[in-house]
Chimera marker file (.cmm) of the C-alpha trace (Angstrom):
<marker_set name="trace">
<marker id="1" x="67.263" y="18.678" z="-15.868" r="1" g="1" b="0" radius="0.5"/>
<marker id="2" x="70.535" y="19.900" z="-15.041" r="1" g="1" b="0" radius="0.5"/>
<marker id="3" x="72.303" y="23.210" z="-13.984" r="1" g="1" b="0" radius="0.5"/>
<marker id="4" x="74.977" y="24.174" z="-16.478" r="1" g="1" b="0" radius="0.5"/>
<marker id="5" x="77.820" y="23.827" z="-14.857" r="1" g="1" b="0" radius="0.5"/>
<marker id="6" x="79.882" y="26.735" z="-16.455" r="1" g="1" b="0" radius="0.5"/>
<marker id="7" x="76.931" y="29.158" z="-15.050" r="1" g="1" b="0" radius="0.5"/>
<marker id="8" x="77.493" y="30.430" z="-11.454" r="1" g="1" b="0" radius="0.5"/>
<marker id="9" x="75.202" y="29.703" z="-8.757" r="1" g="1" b="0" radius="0.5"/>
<marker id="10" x="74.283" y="33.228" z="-7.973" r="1" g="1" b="0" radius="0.5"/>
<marker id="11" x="73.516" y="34.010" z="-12.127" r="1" g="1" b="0" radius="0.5"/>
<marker id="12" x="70.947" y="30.887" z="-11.636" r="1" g="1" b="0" radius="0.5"/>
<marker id="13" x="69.526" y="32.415" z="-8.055" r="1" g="1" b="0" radius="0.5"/>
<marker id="14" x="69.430" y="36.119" z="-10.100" r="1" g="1" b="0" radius="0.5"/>
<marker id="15" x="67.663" y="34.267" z="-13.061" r="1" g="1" b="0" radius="0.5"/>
<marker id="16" x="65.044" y="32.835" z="-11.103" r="1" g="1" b="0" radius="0.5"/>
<marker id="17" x="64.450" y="35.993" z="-8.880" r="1" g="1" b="0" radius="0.5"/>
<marker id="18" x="64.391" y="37.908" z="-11.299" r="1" g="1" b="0" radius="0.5"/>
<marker id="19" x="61.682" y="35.844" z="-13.617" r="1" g="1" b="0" radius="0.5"/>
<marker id="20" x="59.553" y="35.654" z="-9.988" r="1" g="1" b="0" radius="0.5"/>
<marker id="21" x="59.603" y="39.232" z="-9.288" r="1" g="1" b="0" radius="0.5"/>
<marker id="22" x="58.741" y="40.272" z="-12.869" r="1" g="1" b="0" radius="0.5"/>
<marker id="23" x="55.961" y="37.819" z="-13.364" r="1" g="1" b="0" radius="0.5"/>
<marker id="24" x="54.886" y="39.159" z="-10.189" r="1" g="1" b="0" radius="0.5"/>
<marker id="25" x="54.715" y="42.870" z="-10.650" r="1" g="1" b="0" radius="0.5"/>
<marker id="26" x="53.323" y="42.422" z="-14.529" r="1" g="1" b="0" radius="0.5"/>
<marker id="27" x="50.412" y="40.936" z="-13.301" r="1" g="1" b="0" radius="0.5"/>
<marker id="28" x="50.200" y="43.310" z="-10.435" r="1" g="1" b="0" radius="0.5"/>
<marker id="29" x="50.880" y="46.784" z="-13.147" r="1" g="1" b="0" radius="0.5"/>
<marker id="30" x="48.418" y="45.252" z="-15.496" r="1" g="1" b="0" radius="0.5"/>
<marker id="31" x="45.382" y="45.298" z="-12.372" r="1" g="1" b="0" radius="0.5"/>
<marker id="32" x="46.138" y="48.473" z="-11.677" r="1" g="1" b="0" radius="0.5"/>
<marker id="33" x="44.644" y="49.658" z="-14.908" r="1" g="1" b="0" radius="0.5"/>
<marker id="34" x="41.179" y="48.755" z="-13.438" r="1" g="1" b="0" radius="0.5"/>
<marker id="35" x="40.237" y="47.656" z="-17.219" r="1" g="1" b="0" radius="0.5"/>
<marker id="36" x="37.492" y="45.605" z="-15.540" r="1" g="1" b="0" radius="0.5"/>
<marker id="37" x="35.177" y="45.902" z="-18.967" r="1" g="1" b="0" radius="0.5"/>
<marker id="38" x="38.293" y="44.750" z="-21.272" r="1" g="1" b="0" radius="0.5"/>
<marker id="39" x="39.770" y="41.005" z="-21.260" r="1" g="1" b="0" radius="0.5"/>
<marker id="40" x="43.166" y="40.754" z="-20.924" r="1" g="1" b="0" radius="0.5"/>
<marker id="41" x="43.624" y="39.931" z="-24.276" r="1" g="1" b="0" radius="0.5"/>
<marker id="42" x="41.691" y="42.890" z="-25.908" r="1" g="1" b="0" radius="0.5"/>
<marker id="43" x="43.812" y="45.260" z="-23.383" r="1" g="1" b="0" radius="0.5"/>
<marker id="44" x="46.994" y="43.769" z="-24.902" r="1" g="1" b="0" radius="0.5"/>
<marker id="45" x="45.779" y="44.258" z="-28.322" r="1" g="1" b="0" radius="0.5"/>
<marker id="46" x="44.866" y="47.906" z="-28.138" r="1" g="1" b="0" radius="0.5"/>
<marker id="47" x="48.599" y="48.402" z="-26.456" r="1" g="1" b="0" radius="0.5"/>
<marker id="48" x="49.891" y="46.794" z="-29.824" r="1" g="1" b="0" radius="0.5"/>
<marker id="49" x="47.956" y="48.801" z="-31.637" r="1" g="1" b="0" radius="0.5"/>
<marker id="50" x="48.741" y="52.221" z="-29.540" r="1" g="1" b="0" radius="0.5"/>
<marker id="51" x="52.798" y="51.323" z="-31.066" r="1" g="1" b="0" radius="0.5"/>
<marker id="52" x="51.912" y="50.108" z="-34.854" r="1" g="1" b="0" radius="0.5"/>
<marker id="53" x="48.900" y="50.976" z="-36.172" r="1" g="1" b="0" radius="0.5"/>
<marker id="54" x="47.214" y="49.494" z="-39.927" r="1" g="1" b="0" radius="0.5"/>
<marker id="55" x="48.340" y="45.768" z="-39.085" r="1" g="1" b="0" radius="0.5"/>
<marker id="56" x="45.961" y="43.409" z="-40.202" r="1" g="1" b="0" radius="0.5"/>
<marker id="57" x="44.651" y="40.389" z="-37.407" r="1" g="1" b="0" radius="0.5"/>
<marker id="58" x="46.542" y="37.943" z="-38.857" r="1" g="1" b="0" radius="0.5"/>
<marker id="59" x="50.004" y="39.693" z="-37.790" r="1" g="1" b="0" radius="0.5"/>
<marker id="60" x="48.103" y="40.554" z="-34.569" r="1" g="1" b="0" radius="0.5"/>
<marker id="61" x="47.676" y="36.741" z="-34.016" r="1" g="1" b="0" radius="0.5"/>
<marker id="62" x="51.166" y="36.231" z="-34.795" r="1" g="1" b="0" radius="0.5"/>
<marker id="63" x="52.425" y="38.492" z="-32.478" r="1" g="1" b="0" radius="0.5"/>
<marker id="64" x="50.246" y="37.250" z="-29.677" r="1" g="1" b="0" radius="0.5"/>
<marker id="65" x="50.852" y="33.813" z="-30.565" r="1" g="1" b="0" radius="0.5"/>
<marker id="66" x="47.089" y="32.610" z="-30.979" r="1" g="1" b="0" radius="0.5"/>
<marker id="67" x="44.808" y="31.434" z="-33.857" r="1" g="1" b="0" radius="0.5"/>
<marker id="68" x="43.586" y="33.967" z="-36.511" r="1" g="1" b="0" radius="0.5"/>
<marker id="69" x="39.970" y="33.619" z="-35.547" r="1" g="1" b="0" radius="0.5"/>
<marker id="70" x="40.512" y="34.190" z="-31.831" r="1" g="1" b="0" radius="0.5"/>
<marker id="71" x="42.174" y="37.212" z="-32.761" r="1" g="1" b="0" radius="0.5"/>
<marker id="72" x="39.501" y="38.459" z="-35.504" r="1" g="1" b="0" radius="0.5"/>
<marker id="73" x="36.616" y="38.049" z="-32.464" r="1" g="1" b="0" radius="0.5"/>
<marker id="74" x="38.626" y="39.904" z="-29.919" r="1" g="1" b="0" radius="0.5"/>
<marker id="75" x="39.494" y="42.236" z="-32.793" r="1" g="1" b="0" radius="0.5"/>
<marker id="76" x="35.539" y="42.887" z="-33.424" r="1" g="1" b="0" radius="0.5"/>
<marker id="77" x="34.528" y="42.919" z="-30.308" r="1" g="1" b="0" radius="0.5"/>
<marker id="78" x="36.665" y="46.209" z="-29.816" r="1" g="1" b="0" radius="0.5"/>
<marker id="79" x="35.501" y="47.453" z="-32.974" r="1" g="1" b="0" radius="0.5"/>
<marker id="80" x="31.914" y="47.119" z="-31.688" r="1" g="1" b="0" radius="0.5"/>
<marker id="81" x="33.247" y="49.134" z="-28.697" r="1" g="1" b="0" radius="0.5"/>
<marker id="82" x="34.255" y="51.795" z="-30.553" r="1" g="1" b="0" radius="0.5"/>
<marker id="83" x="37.802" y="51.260" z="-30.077" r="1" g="1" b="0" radius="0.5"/>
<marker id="84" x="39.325" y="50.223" z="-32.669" r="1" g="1" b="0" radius="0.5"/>
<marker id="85" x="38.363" y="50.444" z="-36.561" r="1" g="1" b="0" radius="0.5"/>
<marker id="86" x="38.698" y="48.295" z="-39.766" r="1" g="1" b="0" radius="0.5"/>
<marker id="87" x="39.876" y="49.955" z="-42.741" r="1" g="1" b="0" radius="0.5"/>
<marker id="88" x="40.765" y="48.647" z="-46.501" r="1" g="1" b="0" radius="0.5"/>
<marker id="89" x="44.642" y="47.798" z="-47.402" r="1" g="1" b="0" radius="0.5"/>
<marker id="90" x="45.201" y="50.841" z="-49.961" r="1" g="1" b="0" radius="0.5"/>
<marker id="91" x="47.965" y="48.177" z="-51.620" r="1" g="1" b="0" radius="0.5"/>
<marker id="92" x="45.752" y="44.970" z="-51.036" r="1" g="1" b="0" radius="0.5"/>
<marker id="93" x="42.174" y="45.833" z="-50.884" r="1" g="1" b="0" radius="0.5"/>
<marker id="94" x="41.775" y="42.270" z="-49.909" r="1" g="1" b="0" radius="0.5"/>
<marker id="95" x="42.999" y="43.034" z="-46.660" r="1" g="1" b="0" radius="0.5"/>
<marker id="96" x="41.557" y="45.212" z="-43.769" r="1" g="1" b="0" radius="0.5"/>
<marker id="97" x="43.987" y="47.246" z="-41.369" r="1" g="1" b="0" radius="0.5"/>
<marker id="98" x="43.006" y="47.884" z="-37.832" r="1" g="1" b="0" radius="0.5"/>
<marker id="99" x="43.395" y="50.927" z="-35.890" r="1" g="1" b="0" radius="0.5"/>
<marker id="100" x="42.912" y="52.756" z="-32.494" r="1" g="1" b="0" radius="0.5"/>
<marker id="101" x="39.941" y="55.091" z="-32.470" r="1" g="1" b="0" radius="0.5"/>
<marker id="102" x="40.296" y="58.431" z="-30.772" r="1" g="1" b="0" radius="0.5"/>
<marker id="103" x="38.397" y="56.348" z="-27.917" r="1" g="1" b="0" radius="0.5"/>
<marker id="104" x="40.760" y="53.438" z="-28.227" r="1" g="1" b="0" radius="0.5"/>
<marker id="105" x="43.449" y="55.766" z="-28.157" r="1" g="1" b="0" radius="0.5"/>
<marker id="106" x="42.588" y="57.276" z="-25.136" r="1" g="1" b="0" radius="0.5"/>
<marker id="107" x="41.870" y="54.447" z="-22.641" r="1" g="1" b="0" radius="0.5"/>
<marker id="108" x="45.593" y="53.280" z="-24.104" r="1" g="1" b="0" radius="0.5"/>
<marker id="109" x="46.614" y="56.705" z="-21.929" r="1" g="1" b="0" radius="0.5"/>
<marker id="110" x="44.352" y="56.268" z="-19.389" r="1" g="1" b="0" radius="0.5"/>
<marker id="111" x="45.845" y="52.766" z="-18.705" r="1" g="1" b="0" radius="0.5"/>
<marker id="112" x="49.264" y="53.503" z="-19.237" r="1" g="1" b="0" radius="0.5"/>
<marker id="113" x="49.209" y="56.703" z="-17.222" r="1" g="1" b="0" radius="0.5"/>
<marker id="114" x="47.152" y="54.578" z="-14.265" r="1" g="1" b="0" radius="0.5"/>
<marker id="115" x="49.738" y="52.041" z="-14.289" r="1" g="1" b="0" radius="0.5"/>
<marker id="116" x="52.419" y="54.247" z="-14.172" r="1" g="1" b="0" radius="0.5"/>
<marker id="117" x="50.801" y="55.967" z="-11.198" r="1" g="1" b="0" radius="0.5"/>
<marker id="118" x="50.301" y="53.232" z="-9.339" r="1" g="1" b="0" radius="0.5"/>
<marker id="119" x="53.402" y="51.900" z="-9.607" r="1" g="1" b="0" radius="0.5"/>
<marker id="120" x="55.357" y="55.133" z="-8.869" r="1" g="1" b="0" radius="0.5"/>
<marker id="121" x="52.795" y="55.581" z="-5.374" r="1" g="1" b="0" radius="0.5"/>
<marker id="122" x="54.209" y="51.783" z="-4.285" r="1" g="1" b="0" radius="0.5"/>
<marker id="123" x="57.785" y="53.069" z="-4.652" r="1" g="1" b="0" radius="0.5"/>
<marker id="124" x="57.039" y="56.082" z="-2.918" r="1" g="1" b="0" radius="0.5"/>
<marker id="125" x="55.234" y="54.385" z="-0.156" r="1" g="1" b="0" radius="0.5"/>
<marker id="126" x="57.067" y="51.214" z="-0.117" r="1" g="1" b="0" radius="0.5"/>
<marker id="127" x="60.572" y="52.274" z="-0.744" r="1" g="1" b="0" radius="0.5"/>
<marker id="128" x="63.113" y="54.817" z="0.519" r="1" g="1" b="0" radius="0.5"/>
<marker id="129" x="65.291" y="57.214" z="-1.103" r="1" g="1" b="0" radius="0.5"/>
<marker id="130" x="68.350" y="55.205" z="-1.110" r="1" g="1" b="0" radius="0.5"/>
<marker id="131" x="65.791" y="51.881" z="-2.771" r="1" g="1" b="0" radius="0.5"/>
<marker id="132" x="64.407" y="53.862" z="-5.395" r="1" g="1" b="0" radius="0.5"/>
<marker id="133" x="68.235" y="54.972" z="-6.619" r="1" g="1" b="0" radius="0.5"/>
<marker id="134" x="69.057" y="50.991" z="-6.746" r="1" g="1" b="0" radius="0.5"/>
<marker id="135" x="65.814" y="50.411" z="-8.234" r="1" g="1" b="0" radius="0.5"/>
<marker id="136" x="67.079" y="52.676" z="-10.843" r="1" g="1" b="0" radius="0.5"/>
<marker id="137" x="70.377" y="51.725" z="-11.118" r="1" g="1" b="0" radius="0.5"/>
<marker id="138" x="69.299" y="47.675" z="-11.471" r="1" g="1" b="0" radius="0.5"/>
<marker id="139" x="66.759" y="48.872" z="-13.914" r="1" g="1" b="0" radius="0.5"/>
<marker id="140" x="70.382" y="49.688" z="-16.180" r="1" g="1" b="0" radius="0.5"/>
<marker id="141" x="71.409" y="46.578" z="-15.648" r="1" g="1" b="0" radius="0.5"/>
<marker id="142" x="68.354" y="44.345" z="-17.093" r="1" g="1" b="0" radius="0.5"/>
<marker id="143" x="68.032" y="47.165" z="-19.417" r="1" g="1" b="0" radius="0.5"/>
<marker id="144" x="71.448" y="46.180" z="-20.619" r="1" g="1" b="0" radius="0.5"/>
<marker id="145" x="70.182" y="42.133" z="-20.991" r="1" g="1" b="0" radius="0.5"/>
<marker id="146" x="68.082" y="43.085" z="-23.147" r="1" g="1" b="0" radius="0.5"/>
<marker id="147" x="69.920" y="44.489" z="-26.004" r="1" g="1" b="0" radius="0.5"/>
<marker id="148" x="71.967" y="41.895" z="-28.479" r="1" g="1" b="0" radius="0.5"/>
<link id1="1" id2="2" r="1" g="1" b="0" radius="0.2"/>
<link id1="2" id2="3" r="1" g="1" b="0" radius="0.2"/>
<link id1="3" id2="4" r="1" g="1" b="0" radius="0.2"/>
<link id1="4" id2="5" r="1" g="1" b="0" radius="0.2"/>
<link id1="5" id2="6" r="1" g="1" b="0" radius="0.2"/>
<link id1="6" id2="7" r="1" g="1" b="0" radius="0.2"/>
<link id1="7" id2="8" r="1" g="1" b="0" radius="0.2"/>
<link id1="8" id2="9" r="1" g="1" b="0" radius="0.2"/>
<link id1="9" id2="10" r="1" g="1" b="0" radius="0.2"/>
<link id1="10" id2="11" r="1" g="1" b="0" radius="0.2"/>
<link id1="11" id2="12" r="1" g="1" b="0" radius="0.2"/>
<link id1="12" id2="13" r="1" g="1" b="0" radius="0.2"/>
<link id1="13" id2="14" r="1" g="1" b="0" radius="0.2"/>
<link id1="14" id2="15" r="1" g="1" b="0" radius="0.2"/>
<link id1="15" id2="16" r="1" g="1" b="0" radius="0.2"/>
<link id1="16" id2="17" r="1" g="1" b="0" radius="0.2"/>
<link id1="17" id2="18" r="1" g="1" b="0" radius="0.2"/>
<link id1="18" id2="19" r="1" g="1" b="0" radius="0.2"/>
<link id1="19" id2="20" r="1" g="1" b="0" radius="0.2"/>
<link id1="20" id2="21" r="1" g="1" b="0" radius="0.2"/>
<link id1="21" id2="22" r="1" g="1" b="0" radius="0.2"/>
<link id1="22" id2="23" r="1" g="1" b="0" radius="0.2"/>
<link id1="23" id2="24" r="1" g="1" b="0" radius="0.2"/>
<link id1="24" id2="25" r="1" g="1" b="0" radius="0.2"/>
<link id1="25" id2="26" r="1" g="1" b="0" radius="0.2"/>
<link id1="26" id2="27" r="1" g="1" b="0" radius="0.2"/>
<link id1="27" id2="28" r="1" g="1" b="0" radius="0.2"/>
<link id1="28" id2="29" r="1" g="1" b="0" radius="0.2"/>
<link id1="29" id2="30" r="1" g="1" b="0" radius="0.2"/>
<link id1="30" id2="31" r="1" g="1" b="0" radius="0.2"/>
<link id1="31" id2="32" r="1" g="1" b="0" radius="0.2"/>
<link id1="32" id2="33" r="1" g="1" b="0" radius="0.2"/>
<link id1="33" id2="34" r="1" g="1" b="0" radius="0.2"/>
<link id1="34" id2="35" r="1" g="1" b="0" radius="0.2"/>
<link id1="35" id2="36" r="1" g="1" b="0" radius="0.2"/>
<link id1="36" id2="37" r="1" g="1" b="0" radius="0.2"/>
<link id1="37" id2="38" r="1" g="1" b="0" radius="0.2"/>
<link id1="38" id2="39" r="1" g="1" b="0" radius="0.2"/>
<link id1="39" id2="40" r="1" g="1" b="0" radius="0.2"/>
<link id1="40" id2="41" r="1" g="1" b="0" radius="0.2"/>
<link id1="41" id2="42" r="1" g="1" b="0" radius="0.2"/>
<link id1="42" id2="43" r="1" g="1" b="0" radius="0.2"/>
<link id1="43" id2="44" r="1" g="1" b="0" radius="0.2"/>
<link id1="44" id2="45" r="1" g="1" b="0" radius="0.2"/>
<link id1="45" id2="46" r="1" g="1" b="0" radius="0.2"/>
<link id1="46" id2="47" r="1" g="1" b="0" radius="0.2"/>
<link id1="47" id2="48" r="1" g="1" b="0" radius="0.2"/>
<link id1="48" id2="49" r="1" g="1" b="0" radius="0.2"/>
<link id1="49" id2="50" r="1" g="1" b="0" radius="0.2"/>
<link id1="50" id2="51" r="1" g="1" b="0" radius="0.2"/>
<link id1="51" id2="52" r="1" g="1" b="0" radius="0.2"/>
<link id1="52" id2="53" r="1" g="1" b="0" radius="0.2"/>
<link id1="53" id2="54" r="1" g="1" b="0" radius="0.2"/>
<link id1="54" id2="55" r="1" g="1" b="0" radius="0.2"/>
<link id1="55" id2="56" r="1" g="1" b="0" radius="0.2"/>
<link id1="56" id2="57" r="1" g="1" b="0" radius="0.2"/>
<link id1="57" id2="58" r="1" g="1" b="0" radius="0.2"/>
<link id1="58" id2="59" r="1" g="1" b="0" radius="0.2"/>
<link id1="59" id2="60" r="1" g="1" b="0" radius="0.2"/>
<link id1="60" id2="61" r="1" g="1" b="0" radius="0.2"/>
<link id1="61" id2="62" r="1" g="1" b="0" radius="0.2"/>
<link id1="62" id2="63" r="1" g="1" b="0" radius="0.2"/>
<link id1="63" id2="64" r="1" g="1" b="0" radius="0.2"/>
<link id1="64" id2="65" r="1" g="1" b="0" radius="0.2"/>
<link id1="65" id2="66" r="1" g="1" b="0" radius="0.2"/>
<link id1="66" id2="67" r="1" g="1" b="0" radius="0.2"/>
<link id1="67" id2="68" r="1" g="1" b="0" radius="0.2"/>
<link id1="68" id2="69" r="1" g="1" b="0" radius="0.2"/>
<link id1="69" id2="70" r="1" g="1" b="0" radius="0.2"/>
<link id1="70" id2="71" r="1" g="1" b="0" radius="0.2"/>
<link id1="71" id2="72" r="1" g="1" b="0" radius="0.2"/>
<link id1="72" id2="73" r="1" g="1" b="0" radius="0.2"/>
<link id1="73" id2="74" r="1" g="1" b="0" radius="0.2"/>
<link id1="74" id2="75" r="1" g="1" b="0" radius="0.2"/>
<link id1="75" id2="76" r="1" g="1" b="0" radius="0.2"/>
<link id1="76" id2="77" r="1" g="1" b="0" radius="0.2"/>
<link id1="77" id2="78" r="1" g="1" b="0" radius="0.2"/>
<link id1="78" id2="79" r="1" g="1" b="0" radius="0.2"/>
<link id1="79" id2="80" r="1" g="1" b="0" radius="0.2"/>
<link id1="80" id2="81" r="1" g="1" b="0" radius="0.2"/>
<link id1="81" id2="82" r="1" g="1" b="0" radius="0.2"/>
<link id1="82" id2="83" r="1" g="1" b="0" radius="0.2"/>
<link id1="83" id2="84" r="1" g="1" b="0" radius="0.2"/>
<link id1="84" id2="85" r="1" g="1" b="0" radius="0.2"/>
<link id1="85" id2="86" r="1" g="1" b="0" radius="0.2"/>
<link id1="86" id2="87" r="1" g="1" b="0" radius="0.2"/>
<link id1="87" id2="88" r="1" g="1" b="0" radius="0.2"/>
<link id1="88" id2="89" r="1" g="1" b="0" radius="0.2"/>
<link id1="89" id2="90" r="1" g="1" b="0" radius="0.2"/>
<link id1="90" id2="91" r="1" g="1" b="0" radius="0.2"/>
<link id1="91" id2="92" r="1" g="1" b="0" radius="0.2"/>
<link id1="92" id2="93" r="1" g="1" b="0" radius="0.2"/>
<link id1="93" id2="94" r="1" g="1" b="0" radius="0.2"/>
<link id1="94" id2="95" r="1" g="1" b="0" radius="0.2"/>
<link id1="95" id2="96" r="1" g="1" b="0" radius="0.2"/>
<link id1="96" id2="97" r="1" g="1" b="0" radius="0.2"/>
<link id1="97" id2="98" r="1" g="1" b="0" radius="0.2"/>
<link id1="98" id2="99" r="1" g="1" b="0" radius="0.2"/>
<link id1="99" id2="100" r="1" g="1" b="0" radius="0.2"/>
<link id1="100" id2="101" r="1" g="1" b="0" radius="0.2"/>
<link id1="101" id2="102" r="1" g="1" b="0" radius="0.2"/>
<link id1="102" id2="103" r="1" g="1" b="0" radius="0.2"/>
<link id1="103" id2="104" r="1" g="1" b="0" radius="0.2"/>
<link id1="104" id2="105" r="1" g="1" b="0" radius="0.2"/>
<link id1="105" id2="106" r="1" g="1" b="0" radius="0.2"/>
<link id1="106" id2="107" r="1" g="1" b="0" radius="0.2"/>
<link id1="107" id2="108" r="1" g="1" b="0" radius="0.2"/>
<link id1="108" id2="109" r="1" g="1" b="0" radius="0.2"/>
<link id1="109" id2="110" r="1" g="1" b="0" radius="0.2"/>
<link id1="110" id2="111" r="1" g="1" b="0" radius="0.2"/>
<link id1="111" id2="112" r="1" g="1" b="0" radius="0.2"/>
<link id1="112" id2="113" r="1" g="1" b="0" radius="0.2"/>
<link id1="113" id2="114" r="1" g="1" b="0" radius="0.2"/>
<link id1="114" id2="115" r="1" g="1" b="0" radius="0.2"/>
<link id1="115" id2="116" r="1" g="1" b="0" radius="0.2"/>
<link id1="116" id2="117" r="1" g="1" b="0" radius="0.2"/>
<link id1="117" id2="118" r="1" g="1" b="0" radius="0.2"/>
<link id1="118" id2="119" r="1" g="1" b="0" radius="0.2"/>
<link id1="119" id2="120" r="1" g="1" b="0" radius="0.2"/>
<link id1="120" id2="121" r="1" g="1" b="0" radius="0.2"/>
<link id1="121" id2="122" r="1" g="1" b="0" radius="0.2"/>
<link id1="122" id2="123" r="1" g="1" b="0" radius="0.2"/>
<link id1="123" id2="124" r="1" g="1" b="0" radius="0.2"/>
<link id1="124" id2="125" r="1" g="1" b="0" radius="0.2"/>
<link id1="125" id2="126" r="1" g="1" b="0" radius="0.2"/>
<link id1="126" id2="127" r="1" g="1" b="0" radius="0.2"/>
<link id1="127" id2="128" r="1" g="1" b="0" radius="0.2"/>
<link id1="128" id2="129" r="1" g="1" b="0" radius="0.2"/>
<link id1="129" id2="130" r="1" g="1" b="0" radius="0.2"/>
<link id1="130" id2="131" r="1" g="1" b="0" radius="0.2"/>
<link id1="131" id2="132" r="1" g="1" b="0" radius="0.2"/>
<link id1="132" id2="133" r="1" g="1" b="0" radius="0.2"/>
<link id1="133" id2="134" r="1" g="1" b="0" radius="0.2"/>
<link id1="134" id2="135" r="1" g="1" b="0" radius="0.2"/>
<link id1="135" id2="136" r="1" g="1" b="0" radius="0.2"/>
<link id1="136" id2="137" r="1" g="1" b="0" radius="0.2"/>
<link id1="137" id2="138" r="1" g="1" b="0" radius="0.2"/>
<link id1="138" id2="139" r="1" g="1" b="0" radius="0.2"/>
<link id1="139" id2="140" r="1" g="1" b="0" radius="0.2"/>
<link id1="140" id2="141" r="1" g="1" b="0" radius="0.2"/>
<link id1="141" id2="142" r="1" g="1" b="0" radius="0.2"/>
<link id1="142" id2="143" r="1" g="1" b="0" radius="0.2"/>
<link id1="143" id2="144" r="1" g="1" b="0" radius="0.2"/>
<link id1="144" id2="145" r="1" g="1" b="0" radius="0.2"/>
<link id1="145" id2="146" r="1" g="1" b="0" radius="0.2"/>
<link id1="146" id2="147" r="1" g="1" b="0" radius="0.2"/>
<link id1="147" id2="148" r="1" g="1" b="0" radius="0.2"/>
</marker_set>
């Protein structure tokens, strides 16, 4: 595969650096969490769930991209944790909508707030002064890709 030619050679290095860097520090954010007792998957779900609550599991597997069953057992398995709960459609009782518990809602803040934590000590640690204000000011910039 080819490079488009009308696309500079530094927006390709950016692209790729930036995809690297990202991928990295996801993956490093989401271990900080120390949700050793939750799957990935089941963490992600209770995050969806923490910003739209009474979807059903078939527009959680949608979102997540993966088959309606997988979702309904990681979907039950939280329920039998206590963090999540099934409820009746009030316009479709055919339909059950899922929701954060209390509990489910907060080891959503516990993670979040751990995450956040951990990420602000490695800038504090890691970075100086000056790095933190282009951290900041670069964070504008993707900030700005991301909008239509």
């Amino acid at each position: 595969m080819s490079e488009n030619p009308s696309l500079s050679p530094s927006a390709f290095q950016a692209s790729r650096e930036v995809r690297a860097v990202i991928s990295r520090l996801r993956r490093r954010i989401l271990n900080a969490s120390e949700t050793e007792d939750l799957t990935l998957s089941q963490a992600t779900v209770l995050a969806r769930l923490s910003d739209k609550a009474g979807v059903t599991a078939s527009e959680l597997a949608a979102t997540e991209g993966v088959r309606h069953q997988s979702m309904t057992a990681t979907v039950a398995s939280l329920a039998a944790r206590g963090l999540v709960e099934r409820s009746p459609d009030p316009d479709d009782g055919r339909r059950l909508l899922i929701a954060l518990t209390a509990e489910g809602q907060r080891r959503v803040a516990e993670g979040r707030q751990a995450r956040t934590e951990w990420l602000a000590g490695q800038l504090q640690d890691k970075c100086t002064e000056e790095e933190r204000r282009a951290v900041i000011a670069t964070m504008a910039v993707l900030e700005r890709l991301t909008r239509d």
